[in-house]
Backbone as a chain_set.jsonl record, in Angstrom:
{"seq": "XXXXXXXXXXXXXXXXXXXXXXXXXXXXXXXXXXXXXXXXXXXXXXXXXXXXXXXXXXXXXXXXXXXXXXXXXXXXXXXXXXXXXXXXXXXXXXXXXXXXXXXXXXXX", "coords": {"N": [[4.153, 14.539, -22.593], [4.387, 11.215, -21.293], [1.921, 9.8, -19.925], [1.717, 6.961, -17.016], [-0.047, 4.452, -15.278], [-0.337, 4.322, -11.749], [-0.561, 2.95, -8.111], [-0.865, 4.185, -5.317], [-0.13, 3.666, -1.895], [-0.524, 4.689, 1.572], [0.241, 4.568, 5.243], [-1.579, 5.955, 7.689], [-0.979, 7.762, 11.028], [-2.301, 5.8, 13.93], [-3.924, 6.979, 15.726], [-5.269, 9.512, 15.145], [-8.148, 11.601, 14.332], [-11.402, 11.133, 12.681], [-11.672, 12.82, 11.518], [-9.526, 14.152, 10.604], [-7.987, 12.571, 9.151], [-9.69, 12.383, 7.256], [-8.898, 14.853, 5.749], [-6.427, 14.813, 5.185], [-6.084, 12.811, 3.468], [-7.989, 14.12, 1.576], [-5.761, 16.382, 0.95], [-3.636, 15.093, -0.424], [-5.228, 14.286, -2.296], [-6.019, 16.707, -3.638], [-3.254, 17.662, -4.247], [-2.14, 15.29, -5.906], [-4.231, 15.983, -8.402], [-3.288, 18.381, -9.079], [-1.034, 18.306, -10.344], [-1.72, 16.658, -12.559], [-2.911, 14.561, -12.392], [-5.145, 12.082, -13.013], [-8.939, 10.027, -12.925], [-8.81, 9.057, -10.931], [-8.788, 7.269, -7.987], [-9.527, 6.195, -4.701], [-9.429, 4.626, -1.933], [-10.552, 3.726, 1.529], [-8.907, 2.125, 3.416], [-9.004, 1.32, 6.378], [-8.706, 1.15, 10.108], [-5.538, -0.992, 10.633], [-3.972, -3.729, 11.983], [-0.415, -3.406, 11.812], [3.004, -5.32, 10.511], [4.749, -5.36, 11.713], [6.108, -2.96, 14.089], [5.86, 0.057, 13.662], [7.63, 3.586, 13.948], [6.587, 3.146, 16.94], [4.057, 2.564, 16.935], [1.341, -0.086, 16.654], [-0.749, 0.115, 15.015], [-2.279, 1.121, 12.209], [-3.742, 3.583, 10.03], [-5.125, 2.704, 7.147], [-4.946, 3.822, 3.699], [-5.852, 3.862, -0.177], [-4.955, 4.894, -3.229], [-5.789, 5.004, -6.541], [-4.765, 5.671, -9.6], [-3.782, 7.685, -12.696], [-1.038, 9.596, -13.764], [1.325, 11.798, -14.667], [4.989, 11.159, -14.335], [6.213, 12.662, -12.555], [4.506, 13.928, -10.958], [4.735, 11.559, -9.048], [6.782, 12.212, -7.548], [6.654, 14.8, -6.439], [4.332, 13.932, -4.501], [5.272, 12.016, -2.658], [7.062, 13.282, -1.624], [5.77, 15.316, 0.003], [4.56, 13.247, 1.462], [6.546, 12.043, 2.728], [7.381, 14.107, 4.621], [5.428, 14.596, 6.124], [3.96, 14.168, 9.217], [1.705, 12.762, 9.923], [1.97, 10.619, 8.379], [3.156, 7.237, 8.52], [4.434, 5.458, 7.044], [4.423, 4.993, 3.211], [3.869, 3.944, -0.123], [4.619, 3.419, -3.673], [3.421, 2.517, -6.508], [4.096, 1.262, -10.073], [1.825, 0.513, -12.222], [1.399, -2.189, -14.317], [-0.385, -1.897, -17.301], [-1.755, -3.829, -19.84], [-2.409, -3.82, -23.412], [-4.872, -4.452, -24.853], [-5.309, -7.29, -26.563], [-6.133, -7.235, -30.228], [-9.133, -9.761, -31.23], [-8.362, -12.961, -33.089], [-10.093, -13.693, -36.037], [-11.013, -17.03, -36.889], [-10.303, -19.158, -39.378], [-11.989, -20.712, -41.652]], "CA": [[4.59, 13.797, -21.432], [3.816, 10.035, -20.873], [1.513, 9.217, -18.23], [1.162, 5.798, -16.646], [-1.278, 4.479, -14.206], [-0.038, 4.289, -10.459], [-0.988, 2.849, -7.206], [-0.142, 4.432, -3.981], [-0.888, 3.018, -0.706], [-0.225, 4.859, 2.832], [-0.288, 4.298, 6.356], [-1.561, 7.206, 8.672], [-1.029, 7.529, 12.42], [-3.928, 5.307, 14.167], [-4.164, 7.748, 16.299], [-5.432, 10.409, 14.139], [-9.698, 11.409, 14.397], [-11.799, 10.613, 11.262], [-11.395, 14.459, 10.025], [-8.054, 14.463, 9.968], [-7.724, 11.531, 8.116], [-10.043, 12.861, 5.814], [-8.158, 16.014, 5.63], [-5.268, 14.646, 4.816], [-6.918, 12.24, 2.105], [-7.7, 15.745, 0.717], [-4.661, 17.019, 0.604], [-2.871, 14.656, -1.02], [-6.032, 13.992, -3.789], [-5.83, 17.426, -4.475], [-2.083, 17.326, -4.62], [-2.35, 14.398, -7.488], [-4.948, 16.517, -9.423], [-2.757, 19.746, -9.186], [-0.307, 17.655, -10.76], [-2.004, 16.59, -13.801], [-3.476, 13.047, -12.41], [-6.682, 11.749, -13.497], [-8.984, 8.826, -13.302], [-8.394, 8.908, -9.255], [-9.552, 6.338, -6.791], [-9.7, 6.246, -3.724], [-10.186, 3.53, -1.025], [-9.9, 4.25, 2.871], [-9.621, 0.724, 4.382], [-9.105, 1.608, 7.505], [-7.558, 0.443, 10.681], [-5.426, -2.512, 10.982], [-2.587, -4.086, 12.502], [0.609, -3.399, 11.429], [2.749, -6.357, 10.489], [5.833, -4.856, 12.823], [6.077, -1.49, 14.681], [6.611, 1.63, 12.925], [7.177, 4.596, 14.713], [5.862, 3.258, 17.905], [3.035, 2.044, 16.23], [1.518, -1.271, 16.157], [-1.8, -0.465, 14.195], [-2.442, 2.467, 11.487], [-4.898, 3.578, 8.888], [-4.605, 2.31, 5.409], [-5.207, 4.645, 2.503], [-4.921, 3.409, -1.277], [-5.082, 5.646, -4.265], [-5.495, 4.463, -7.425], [-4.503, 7.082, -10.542], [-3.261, 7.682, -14.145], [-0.452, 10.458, -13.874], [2.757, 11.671, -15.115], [5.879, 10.717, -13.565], [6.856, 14.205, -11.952], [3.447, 13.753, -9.879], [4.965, 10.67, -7.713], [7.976, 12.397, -6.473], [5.882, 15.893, -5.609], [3.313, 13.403, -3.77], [6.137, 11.454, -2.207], [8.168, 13.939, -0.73], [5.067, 15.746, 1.105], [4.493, 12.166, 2.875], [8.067, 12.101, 3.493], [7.9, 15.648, 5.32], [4.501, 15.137, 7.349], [4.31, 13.784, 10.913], [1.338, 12.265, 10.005], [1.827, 9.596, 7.12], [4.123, 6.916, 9.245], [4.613, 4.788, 5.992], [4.708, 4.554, 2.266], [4.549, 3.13, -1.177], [4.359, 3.927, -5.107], [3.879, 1.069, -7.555], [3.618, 1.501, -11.166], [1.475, -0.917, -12.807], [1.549, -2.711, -15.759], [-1.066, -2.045, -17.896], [-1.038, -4.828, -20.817], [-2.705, -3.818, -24.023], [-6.245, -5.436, -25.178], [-4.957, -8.059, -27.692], [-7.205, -7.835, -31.377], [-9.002, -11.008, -31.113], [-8.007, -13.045, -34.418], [-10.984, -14.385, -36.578], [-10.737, -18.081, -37.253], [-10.789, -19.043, -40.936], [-13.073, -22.189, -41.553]], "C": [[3.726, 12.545, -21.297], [3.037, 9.756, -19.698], [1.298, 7.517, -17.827], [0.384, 5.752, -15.384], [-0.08, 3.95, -12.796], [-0.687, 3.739, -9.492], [-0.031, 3.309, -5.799], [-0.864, 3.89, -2.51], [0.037, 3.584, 0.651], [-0.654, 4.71, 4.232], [-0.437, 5.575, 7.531], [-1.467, 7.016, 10.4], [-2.187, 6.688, 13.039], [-4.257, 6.204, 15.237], [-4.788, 9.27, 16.451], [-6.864, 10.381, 13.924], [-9.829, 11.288, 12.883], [-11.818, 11.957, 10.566], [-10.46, 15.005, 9.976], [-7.32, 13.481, 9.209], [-8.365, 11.996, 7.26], [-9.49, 13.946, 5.336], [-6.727, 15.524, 4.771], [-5.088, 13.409, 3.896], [-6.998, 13.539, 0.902], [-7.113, 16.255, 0.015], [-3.906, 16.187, -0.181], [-3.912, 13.858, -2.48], [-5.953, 15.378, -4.133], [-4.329, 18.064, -5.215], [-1.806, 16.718, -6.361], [-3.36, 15.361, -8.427], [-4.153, 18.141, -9.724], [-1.493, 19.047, -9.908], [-0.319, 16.881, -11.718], [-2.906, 15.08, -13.456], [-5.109, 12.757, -12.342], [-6.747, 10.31, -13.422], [-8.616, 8.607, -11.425], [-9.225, 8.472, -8.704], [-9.058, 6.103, -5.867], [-10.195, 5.242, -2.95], [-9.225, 3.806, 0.305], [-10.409, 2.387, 3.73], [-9.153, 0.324, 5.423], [-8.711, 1.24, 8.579], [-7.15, -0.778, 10.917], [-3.856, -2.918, 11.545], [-1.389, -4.328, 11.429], [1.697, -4.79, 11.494], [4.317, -6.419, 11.531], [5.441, -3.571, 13.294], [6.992, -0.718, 14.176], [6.424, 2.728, 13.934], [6.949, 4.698, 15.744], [4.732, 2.928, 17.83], [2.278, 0.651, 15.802], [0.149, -1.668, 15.141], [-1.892, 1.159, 13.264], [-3.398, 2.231, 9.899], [-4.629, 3.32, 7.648], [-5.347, 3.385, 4.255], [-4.544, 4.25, 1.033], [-5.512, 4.666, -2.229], [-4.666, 4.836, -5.329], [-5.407, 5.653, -8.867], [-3.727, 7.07, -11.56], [-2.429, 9.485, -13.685], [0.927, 11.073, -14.253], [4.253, 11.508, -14.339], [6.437, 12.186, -12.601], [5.922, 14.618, -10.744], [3.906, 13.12, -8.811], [5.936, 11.848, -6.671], [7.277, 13.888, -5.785], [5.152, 15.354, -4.133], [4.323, 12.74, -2.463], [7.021, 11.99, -0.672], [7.557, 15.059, 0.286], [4.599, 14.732, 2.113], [5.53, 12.171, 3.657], [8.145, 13.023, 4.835], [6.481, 15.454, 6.405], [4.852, 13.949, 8.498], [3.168, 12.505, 10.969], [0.91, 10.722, 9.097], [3.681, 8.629, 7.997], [4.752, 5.653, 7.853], [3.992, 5.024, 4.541], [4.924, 4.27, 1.591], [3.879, 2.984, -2.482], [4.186, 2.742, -5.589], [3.403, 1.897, -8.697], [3.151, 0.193, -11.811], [1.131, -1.611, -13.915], [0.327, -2.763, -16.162], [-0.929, -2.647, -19.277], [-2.713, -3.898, -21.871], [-3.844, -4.524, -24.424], [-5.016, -5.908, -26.352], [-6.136, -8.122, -29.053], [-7.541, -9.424, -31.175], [-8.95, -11.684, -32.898], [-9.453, -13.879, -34.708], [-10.151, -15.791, -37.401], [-11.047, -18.308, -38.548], [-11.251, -20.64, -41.126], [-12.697, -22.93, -42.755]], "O": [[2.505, 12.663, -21.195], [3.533, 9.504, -18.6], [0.558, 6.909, -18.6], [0.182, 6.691, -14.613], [0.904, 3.25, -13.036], [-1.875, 3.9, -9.77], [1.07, 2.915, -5.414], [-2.073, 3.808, -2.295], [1.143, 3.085, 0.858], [-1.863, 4.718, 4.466], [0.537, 6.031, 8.13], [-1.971, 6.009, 10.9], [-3.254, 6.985, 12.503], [-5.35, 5.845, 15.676], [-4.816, 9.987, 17.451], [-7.249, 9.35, 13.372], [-8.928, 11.307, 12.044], [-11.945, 12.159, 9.358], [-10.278, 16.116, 9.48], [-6.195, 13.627, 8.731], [-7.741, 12.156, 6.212], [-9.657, 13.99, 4.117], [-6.252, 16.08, 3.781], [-3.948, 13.045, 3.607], [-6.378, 13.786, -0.133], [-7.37, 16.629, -1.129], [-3.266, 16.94, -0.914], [-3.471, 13.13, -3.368], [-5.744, 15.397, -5.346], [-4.228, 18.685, -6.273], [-1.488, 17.256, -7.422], [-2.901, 15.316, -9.569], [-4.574, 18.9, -10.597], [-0.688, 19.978, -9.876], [0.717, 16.292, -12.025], [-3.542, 14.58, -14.384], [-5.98, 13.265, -11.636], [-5.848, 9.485, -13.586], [-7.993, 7.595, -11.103], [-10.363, 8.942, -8.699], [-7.901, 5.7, -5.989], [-11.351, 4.876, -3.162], [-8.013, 3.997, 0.4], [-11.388, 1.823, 4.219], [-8.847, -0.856, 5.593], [-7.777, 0.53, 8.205], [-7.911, -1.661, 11.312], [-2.824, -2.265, 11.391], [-1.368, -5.14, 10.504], [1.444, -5.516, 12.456], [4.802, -7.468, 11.955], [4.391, -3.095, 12.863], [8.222, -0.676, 14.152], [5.417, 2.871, 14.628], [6.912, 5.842, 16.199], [4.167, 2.985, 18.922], [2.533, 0.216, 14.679], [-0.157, -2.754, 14.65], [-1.538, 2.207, 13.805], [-3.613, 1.307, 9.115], [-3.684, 3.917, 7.134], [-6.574, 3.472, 4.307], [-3.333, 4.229, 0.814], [-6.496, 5.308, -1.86], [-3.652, 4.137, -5.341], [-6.286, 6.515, -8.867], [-2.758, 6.329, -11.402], [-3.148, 10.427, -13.352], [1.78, 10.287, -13.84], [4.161, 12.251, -13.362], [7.488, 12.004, -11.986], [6.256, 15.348, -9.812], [3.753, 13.617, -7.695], [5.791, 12.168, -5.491], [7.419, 14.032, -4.571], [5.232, 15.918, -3.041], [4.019, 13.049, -1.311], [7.368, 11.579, 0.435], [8.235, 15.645, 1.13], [4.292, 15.016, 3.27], [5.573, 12.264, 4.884], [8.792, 12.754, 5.847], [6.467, 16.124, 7.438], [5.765, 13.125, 8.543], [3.347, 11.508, 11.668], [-0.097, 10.017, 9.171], [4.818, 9.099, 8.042], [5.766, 5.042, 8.192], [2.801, 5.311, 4.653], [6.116, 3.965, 1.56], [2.744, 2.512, -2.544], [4.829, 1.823, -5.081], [2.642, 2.861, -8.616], [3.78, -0.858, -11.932], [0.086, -1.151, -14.373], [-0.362, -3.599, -15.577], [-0.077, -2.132, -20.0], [-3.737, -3.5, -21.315], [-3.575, -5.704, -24.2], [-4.138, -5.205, -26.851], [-7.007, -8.989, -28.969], [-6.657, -10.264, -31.001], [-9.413, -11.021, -33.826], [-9.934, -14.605, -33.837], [-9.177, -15.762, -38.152], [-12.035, -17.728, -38.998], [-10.65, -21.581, -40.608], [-13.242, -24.003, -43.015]]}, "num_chains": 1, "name": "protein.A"}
């Protein structure tokens, strides 16, 4: 099975204390690793204004994940944001990783 590298980025309730945000950081890094994904990063950058209102919502926590995993991972990961109460937005990218190029030796 092919894996490519991923970025996910969600928005949690702002309303939500700092150990249930981390909780639910948790859950969805051990999610991705129960799911074969490796190479996982993590950045919690934290609250900010929303650029409309979601939900009722005009500010919410940012969470990015960064991760190498196989395609059968997103939609597992996906469809438990989908289903909680507390993830009011988000969003998968797959990202192009380009190949190192050999560099060519010049001939004199």
């Amino acid at each position: 099975m092919k894996e490519f590298v991923y970025e996910t980025m969600y928005i949690l309730r702002p309303d939500m204390g700092e150990e249930d945000v981390d909780q639910n950081i948790r859950l969805y890094e051990e999610m991705l690793k129960e799911a074969g994904a490796e190479e996982l990063e993590i950045q919690h950058r934290g609250k900010r204004r929303l650029a409309y209102m979601i939900s009722k919502y005009r500010e919410g926590i940012y969470i990015q994940m960064n991760y190498q995993a196989p395609g059968g991972a997103i939609a597992t990961l996906e469809r438990a944001m989908r289903l909680s109460e507390d993830v009011i937005r988000y969003l998968t990218v797959k990202q192009v990783v380009r190949a190192e190029e050999p560099e060519v030796a010049e001939a004199s």
